[in-house]
N, C-alpha and C positions, 0 to 999 in steps of 0.2 A: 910255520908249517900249517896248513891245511886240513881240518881235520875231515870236509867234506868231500867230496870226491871234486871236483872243478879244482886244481890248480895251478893253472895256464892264465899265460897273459890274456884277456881279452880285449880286442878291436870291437869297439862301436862308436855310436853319434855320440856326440855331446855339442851344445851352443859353448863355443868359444870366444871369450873376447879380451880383445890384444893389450888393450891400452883406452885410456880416462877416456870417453864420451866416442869412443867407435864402435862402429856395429857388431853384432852377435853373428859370429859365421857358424854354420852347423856343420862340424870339420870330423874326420874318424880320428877318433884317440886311442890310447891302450891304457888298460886300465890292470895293473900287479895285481896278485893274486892276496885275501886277506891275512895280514902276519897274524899272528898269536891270540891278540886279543880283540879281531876286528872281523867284521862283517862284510860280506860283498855282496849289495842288491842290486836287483833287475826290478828297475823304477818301473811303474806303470799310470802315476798322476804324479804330477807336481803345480805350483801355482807363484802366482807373482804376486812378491810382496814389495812395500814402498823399500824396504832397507835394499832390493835385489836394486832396484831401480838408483838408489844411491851409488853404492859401489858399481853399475855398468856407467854413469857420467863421473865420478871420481869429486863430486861434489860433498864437502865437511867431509870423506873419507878417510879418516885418523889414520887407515893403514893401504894407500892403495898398492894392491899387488897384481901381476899379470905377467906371462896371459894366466887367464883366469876360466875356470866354469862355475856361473852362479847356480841358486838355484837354494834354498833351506826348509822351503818347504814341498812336499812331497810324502808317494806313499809305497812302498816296492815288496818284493820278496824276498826271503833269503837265497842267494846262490849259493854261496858256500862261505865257510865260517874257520875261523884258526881254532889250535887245540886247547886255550885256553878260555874257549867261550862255553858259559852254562847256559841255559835254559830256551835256545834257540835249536830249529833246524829247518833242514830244506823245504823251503817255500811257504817258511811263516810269513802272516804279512807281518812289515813294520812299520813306524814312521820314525825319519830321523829330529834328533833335536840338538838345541845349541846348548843346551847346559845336560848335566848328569849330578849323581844323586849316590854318594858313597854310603851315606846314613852313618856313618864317626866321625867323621869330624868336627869341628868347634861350630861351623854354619850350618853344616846337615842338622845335627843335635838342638839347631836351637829354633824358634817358633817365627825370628825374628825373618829371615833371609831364607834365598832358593838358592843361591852361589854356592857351589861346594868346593871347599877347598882344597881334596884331592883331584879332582878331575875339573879344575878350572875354565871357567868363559875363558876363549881364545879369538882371537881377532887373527893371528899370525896365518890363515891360510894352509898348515900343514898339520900331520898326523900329531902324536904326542912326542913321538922319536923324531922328531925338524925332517921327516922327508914326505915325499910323494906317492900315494897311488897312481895318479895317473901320469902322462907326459904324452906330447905331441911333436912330433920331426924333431926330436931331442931335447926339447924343451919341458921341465917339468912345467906341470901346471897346478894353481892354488886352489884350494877351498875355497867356499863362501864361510861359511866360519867353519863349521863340524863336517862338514860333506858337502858336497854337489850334488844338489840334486834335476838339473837341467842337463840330463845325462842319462842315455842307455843303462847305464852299470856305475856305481858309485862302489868306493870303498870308505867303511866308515867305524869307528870303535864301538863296539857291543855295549859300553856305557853308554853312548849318545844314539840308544833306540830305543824304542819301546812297542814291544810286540802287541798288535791289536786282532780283538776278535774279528773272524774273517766276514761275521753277518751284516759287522758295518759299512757302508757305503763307503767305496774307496777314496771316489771324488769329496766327501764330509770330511775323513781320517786326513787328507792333505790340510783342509784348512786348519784341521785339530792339532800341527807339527808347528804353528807360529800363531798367527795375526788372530784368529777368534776365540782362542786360549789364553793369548795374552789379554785380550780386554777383558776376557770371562774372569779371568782369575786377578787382574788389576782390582775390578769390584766385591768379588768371594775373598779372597785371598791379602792382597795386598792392604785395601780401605778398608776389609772387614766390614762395606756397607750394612747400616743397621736396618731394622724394621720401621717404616714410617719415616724415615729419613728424605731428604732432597739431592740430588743429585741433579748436577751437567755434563753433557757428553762432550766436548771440542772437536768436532770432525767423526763424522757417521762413513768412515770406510769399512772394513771388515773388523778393524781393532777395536775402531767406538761403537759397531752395533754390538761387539764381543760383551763389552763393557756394559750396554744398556740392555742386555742378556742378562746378564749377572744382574745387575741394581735391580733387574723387575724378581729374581727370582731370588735374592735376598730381602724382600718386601717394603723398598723404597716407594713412596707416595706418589712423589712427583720428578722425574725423568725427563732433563732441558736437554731434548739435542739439537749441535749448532753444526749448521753446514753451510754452503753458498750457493750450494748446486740444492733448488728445489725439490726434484727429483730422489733424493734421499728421504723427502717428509715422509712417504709412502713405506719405504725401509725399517727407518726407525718407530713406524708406528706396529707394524710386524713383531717389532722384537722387546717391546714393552716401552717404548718412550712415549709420555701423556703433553708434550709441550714440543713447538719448533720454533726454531728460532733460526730468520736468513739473514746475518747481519747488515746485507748491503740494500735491504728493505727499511733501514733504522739508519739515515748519513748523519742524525746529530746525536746520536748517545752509542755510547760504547759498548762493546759485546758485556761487562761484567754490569754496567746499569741496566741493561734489556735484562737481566737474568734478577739482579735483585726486584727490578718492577716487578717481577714474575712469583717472586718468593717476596712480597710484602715489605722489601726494602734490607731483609736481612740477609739475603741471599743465600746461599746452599750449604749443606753439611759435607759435602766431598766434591770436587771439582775433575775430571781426568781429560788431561792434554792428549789426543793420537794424533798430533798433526807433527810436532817437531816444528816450531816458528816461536823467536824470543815475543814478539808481542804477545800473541795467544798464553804464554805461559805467565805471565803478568797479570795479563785480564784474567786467567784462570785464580790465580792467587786473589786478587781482589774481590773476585765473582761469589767468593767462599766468606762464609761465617765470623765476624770479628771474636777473635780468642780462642775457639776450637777449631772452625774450617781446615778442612784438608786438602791437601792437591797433589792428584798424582801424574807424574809426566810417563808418558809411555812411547809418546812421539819421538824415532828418530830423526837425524839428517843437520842436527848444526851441535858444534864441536864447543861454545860457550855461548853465552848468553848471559846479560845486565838483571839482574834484577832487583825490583824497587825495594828498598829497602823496610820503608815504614809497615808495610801490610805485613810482614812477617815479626817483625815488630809486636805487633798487636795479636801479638798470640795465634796465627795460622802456621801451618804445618806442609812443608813442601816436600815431597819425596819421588825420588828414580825410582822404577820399576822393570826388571827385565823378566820376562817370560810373564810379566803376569803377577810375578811370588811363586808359582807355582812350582811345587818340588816334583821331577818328574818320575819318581817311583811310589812317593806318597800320597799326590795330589791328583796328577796328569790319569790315575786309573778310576778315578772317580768322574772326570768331565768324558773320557770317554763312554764310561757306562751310562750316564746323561746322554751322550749321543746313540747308543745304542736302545735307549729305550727311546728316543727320536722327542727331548725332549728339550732341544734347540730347533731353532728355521735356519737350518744351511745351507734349504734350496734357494732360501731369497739371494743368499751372498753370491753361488756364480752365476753370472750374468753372460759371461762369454767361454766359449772355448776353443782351442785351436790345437794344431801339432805342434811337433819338437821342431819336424822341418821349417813351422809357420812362426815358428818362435816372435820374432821384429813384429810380426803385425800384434803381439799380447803389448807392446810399449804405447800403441797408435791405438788400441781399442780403451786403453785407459784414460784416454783423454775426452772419448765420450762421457757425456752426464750422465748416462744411463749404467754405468760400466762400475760394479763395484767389485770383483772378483775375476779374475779370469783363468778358468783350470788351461793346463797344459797336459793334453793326454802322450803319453809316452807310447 
């Protein structure tokens, strides 16, 4: 039951798509009204991240489902809310997320992990109860993991938001629901980057300048970021990186030798993958410290990967990273208060924007060199 006053099905847009590597049609959907303990927002930004862009070609996709509306990161208000939602109401803003944050459980409790094991990472496309918000000509339709948010009106669990103050930048708050969080808190969070430390970035999109955020303002020395597209030098020099590296300027030595040349042959104290490629994740491992070097993978889009045995061997340290680490009730209200004292560059990240209707052309404007973030205004 509805504890707001809205609760009617609602008809709006949403980008629909049908099936592995077909286009996004922008179709009316109906979207139920929020049960018990969920939320129903009226999006007003959302943005394209590489994971959307996975799941719309159905490429390494571990679970694909359709039809579909992607879409996880995003910014909206409250519509109306069920009667077992606290500390929300009409026309808070929120931003939604893919993980939640019980604070008792064994993962919440402990220092190590952001996974909470009451309200678990979900892949499956549906609420907590196995059904649907929304549905189309009878068909339900999936989540992108927590929500949809390429979508007039989402419905989504009160665990997987978090209400933000209304001073900040809405277009900022979209990027703060995935990709520049996650690389922020990969480096705060996850690597614990120390002071005077060395760091490498693998891939300057919105996740690795996230990353090279964090490393500069955790007081990392020296900041390698590696891209192919030149046009990022400019980027990563904004957001604290002191070093570039364009691999395909270097055709006889390898991404992880270009980086120890750079670091006197010992190469780096933390390495962080955002590209999602077994090579890169290799060279990342080797690129790093013999006996302490760390390497954090943040990059999705391949479902396994080889890797070399001996460099880990020799005392390096390899680890997954979802969200960053970042626990979003203990963590997530401190990067936004950083954003609110405007104490990140989020104007450098969008580069393009477009509509819901304009949707297809956010796929085709990424393949520009100049193209590192593209908002979608709702």
């Amino acid at each position: 039951m509805s504890k707001s006053s809205s609760s009617q099905i609602i008809t709006c847009k949403a980008a629909v798509i049908w099936g592995c590597g077909e286009p996004l049609k922008v179709e009316e959907i109906q979207i139920d009204p929020p049960k018990s303990t969920e939320v129903r927002v009226r999006m007003l930004y959302a943005s394209l991240c590489h994971t959307d862009i996975i799941r719309a070609q159905g490429k390494e996709d571990p679970l694909p489902l359709f039809p579909r509306v992607l879409g996880h990161e995003g910014v909206g208000a409250v519509e109306s809310f069920g009667d077992e939602v606290d500390g929300l109401e009409e026309g808070d803003y929120v931003i939604p997320l893919m993980l939640a944050e019980c604070g008792a459980c064994e993962n919440c409790t402990s220092a190590k992990t952001n996974l909470c094991l009451t309200y678990p990472f979900s892949l499956g496309g549906l609420m907590s109860d196995g059904t649907s918000r929304m549905s189309i000509k009878g068909h339900k339709l999936y989540n992108m993991f927590s929500c949809s948010t390429w979508s007039e009106y989402m419905v989504v669990d009160s665990k997987f938001v978090c209400k933000i103050d209304p001073s900040i930048a809405l277009p900022h708050a979209s990027l703060l629901s995935c990709g520049f969080s996650t690389g922020f808190g990969a480096a705060w969070k996850e690597a614990r980057v120390k002071k005077g430390s060395t760091v490498a970035v693998l891939g300057l999109g919105a996740v690795g300048l996230g990353v090279t955020e964090g490393a500069r303002m955790q007081g990392a020395a020296k900041i390698i970021g590696i891209d192919k597209n030149t046009l990022k030098k400019d980027k990563g020099l904004a957001f604290g990186m002191t070093d570039f590296i364009n691999p395909d300027e270097y055709s006889d030595k390898s991404i992880s030798q270009i980086i120890k040349d750079l670091t006197g042959g010992m190469g780096v104290d933390y390495c962080f993958e955002c590209v999602g490629a077994e090579y890169l994740i290799n060279q990342a491992i080797q690129a790093t410290k013999e006996g302490k070097g760390k390497t954090i993978v943040i990059g999705g889009g391949i479902k396994s990967v080889k890797i070399d045995y001996f460099p880990l061997l020799s005392g390096r340290t390899l680890k997954g990273s979802i969200f960053g680490g970042l626990k979003v009730n203990s963590d997530l209200p401190i990067v936004l208060e950083k954003c609110k004292n405007k104490e990140f560059h989020l104007d450098e990240l969008v580069t393009h924007e477009v509509t819901l209707q304009d949707i297809e052309k956010a796929f085709e404007l990424l393949k520009q060199p100049d193209c590192v973030k593209v908002l979608i205004k709702i």
